[in-house]
N, C-alpha and C positions, 0 to 999 in steps of 0.2 A: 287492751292492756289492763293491769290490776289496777283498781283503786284503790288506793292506800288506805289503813283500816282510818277511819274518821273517828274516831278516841283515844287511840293513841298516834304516834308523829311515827315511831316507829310500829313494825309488824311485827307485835309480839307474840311469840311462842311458845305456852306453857303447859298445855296441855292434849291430849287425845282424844278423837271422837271417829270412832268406827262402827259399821254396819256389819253386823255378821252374813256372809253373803252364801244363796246356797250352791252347792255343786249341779253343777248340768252335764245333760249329753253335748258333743261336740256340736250337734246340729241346733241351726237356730227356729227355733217354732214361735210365730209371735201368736199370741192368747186376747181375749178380751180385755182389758181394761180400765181402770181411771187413773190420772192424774193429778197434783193437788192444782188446782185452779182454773179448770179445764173442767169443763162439764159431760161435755160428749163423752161416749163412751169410743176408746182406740186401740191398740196392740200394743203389747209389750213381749219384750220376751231377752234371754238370755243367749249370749254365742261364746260359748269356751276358744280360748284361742293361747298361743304361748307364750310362755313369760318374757322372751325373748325370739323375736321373729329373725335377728339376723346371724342366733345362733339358738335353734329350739334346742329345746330339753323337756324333761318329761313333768317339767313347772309351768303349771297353765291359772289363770286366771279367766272370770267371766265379767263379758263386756254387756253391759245394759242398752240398750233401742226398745225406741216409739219409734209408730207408723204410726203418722196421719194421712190415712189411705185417703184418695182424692174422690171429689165430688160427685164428678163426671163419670158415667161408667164405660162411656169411650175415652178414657184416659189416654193421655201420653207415657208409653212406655217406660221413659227415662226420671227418676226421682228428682226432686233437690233435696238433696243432704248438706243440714244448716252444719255448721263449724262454728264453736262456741271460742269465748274470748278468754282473756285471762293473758298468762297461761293459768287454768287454775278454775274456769267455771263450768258446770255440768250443764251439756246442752238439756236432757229433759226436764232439768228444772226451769228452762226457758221455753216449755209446750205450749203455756195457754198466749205467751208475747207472741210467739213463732205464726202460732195460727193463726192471731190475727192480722200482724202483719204482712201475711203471707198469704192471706187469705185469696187472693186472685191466681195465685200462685195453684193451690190447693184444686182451684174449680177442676185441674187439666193437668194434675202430677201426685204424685204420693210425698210427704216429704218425710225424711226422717233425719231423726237428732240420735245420738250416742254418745253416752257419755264417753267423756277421754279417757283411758284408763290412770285411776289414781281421783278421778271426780264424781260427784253422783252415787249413783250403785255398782260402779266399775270399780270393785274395792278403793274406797275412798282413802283419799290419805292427807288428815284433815287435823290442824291444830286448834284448837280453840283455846281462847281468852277464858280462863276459870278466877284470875288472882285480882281481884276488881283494886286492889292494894296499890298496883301499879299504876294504876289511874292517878298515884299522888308523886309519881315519881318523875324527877326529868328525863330527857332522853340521854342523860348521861348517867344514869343511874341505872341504866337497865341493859342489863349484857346479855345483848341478842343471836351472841356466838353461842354462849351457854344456855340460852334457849331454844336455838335450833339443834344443838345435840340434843336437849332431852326429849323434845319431841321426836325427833331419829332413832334416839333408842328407845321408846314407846312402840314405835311400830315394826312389825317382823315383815320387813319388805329391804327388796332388792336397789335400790333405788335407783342404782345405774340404768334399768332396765324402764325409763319412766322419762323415755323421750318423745320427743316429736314423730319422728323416724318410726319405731313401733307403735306409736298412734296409729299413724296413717297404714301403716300391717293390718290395725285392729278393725280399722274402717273400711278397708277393702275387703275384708276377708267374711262382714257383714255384710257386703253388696254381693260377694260371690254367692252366700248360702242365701239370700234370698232371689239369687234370680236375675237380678238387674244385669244388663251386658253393658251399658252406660249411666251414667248417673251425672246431674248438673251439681256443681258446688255455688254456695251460698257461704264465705267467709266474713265473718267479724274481726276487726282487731289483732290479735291474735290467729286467731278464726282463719284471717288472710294469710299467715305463715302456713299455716295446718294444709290450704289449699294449695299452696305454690307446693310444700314438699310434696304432695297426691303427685298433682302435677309431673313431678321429677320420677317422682318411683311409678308409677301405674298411668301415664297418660292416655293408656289405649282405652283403658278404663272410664273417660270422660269425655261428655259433649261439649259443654258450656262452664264457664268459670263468671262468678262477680265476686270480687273483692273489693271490701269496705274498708276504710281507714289500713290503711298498708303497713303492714312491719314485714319488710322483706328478709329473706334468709342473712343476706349482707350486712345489715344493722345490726347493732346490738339495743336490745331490749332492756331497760330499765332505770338506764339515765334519760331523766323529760325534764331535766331541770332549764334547759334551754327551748324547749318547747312550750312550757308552759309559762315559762317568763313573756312567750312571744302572745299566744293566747292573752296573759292577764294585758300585754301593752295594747291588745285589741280594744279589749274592755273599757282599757280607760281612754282610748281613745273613742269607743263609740259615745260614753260617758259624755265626755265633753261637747263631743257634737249635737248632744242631745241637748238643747234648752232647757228644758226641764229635769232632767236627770244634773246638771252641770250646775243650776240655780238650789237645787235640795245637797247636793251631797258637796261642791266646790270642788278641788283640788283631790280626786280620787287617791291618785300615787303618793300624793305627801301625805294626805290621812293614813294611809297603808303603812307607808315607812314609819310614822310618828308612833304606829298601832306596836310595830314590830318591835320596836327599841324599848318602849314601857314594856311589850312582855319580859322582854332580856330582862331587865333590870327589876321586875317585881310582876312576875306571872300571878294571878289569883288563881284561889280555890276556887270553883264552880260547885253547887249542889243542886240537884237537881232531880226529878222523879224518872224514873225510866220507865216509856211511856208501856212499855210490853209485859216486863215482871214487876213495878210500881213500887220498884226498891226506891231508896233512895240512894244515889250515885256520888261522889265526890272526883272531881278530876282539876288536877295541874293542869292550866291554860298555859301551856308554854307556846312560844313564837312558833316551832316546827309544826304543831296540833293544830294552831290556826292556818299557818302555810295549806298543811295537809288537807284539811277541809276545804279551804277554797278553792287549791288544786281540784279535787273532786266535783264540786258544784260548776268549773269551768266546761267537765266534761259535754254537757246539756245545755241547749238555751233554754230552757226550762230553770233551772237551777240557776244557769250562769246572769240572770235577768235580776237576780237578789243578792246578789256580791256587794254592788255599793252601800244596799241597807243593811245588810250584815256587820261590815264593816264598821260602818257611819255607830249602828247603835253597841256593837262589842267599846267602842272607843268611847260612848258616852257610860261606860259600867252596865247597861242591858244586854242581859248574855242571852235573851229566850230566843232571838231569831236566831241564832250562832246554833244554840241548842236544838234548834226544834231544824237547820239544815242537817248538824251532822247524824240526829235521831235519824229523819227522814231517809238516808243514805244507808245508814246502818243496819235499816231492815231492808234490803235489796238483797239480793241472792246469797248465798256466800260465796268466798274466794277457798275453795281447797288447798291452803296453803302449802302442802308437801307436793303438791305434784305441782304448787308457781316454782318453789327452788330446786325440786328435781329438774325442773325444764330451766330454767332460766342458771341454774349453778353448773349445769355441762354446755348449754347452749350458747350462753349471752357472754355472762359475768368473764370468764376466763377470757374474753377479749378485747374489757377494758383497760386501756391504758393511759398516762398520767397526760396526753395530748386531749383525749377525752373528759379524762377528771377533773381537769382545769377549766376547759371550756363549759362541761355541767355546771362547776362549783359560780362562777361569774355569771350568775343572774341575779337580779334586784326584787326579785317574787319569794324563791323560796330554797335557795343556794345547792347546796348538794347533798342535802342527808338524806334524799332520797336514795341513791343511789350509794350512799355511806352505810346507810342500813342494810343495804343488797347484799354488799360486800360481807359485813360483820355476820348477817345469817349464810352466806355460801359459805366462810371460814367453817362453821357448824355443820354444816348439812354434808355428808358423806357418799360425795360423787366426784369422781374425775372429768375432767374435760372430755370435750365430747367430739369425734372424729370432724379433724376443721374442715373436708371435703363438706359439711354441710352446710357451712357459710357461700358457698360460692352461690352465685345469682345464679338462676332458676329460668332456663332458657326453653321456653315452649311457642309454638305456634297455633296454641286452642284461640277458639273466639272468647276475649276474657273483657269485663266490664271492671273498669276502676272506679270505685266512689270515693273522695276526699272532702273534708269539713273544713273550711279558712279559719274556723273559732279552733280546731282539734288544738287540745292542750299535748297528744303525744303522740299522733301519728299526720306527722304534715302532711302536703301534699307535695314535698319534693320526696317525700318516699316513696309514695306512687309513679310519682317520674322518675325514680332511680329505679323500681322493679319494670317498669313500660321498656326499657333499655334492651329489654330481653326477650321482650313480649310483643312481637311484631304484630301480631293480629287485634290489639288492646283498645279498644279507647278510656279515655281516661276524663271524669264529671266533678268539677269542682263547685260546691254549694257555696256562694259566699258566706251564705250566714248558716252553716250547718257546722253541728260539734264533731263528737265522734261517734264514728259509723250514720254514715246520715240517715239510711233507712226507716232507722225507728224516727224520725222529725222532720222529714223532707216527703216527698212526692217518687223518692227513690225506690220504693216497695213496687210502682206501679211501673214506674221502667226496668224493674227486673223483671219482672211477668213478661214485659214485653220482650225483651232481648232473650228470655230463655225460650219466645215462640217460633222467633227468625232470628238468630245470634249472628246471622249476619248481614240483615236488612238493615240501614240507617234507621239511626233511633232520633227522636223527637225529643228531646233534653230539657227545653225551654220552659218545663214547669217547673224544672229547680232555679232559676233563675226569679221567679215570681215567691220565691221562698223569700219571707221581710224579716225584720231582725226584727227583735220582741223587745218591748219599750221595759225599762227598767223598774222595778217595783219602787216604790218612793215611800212608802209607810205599809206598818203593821196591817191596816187593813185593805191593801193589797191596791192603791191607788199606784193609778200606768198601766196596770196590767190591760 
């Protein structure tokens, strides 16, 4: 799922940023290459395909793929093709994570990433923060409807045409020109929608399925305000158990709430250096920007391990661990934001309603502006609802692997057991103390190698259960850890 931008509370949309991208033959030739962070040298290459796969016309677009050809040169046949998160993130800018995570993976498969169309080099469709102004604004001061039009009419794109559904056109259509007659999927977040639709539209197409952190077709995508209420009540509940973590920091939740109501009532300026262009920054600390960041930092035990200290010293007037979480966040891949609300403003948003908005808005973490925000940019963003046959659950009999995180701030694992409903052949791996997508922080990388070598031999599970919850940071100079 998206992380909310971590400087502002809302996703704001003021500006354009595109790749001029070049023309190809329809066929796809992948070439030598590099990647940014990726040393080896790999394949890349371009595959024209059309604008609309459920109704072509003579408007084509090119879709960007790496191969990381496999190790082995008695390779197995059949690829894994990663599925990137979001909706909204380009899988090749996730080559050098992918490899190495994957890397067992690799010894005895090809794998490849493509960008989604609208992400990456797959003509991007991408807004970015230019007005650094807003950084002093509240989130009522900033109309996100009128910033999602301008950014819509910045870009000369179709946007109805920039769903899931032709994704997965775009993705197959890249396993046909290279050859593959099966291919394993590897879904994230997101990632795991992207896989169940394959699934539906092309299942002859595929051997093996894992899905990580589940958003299944039947949900809707965007309200976590109840999610991530449940995640923080984890927190502070492991907080308190903890002796040490309970003795430095006291009462977690009432410091939070005490934190949240001084913002209301007198948010401060923040000034700061920005640690990349060494401007100097200014930003309104309002309640929702803090929510928004913790949200984020819950994603990871890694991050989520420095919440009390965050907290504890935002509340004493020390903003630099506050600052130096949401810097750290901020340089993380980016989110292609025209193609999170093309997908999420035909897919999701059109099927909230006020039974859901009630229930998001009634949490005690960070109430409903997330999903407030959603709203106010799909009013902007110029697409219609999107044919509801695509919500229905996603009935297949492939051998499919579920991973679930007990800390996930936004894909529980009762969504994995609502997608398993359909999925007879499933098992389903819950990490107690894993966030979201547990692979990148768990022992899960190594049980997927294993289930994509016999996807239907029983698997051996009990090294994610030796996965230990990460002691809480207690001070600046990183005592607990």
């Amino acid at each position: 799922m998206m992380k909310r931008n971590v400087l502002l509370s809302a996703l704001v949309l003021v500006g354009l940023s595109t790749l001029a991208m070049p023309a190809h033959a329809s066929g796809l030739v992948l070439e030598p290459c590099h990647v940014r962070g990726h040393a080896e040298q790999i394949e890349c290459g371009y595959l024209t395909v059309p604008e609309d796969h459920l109704n072509p016309t003579d408007e084509t677009l090119d879709i960007y793929v790496v191969r990381l050809p496999a190790i082995s040169s008695g390779k197995s046949p059949d690829p894994l093709v990663f599925l990137a998160g979001g909706p909204g993130q380009a899988a090749t800018e996730l080559t050098a994570f992918i490899a190495s995570i994957f890397s067992e993976v690799r010894q005895t498969r090809d794998i490849l990433l493509i960008d989604q169309r609208g992400t990456g080099k797959s003509n991007p469709l991408q807004c970015d923060l230019q007005d650094l102004d807003l950084l002093l604004l509240s989130e009522e001061e900033i109309d996100l409807t009128a910033a999602a039009q301008t950014c819509a009419d910045a870009l000369d794109v179709n946007f109805q045409h920039y769903h899931t559904v032709n994704a997965i056109h775009d993705f197959d259509a890249v396993r046909r020109a290279l050859g593959y007659q099966q291919i394993n999927l590897y879904g994230g977040s997101y990632g795991t929608r992207a896989g169940l639709v394959w699934m539906r539209e092309k299942p002859e197409a595929i051997r093996a399925v894992v899905l990580d952190g589940l958003a299944p077709t039947q949900v809707v995508v965007g309200p976590f305000g109840t999610f991530s209420q449940r995640a923080y009540e984890r927190l502070v509940a492991d907080c308190a158990a903890d002796t040490a973590c309970h003795e430095r920091f006291g009462d977690v939740d009432a410091n939070y709430q005490a934190l949240r109501q001084a913002l209301r009532e007198q948010p401060p300026v923040l000034q700061y250096r920005d640690p990349r262009s060494d401007e100097i920054v200014e930003l309104l600390l309002t309640e929702p920007r803090l929510s928004g960041t913790l949200r984020n930092a819950l994603y990871s035990p890694r991050t989520r391990q420095l919440i009390p200290l965050v907290m504890d010293a935002t509340a004493r007037g020390d903003y630099r661990p506050l600052i130096g979480l949401f810097n750290s966040m901020d340089a993380e891949n980016p989110m292609y934001l025209g193609l999170t609300l093309s997908v999420l403003c035909q897919e999701d948003m059109p099927r909230v309603d006020e039974t859901l908005l009630t229930r998001d808005r009634e949490n005690i973490f960070m109430g409903g502006q997330l999903t407030d925000d959603f709203m106010s940019l799909c009013a902007g963003w110029p697409v219609n609802s999107g044919d509801p046959q695509w919500a229905e659950p996603v009935y297949s009999e492939l051998p499919v692997l579920l991973l679930s995180g007990e800390q996930d701030p936004v894909t529980p694992p009762e969504w994995a057991e609502l997608a398993a409903e359909t999925l007879p052949n499933s098992r389903h791996i819950v990490a107690e103390h894993g966030g979201h997508t547990i692979v990148s922080h768990t022992c899960a990388n190594r049980l997927v190698a294993q289930f994509l070598d016999r996807p239907g031999a029983e698997l051996d599970a009990s090294c994610i259960d030796r996965t230990r919850l990460l002691p809480f940071v207690r001070n600046v100079n990183a005592a607990g850890m």
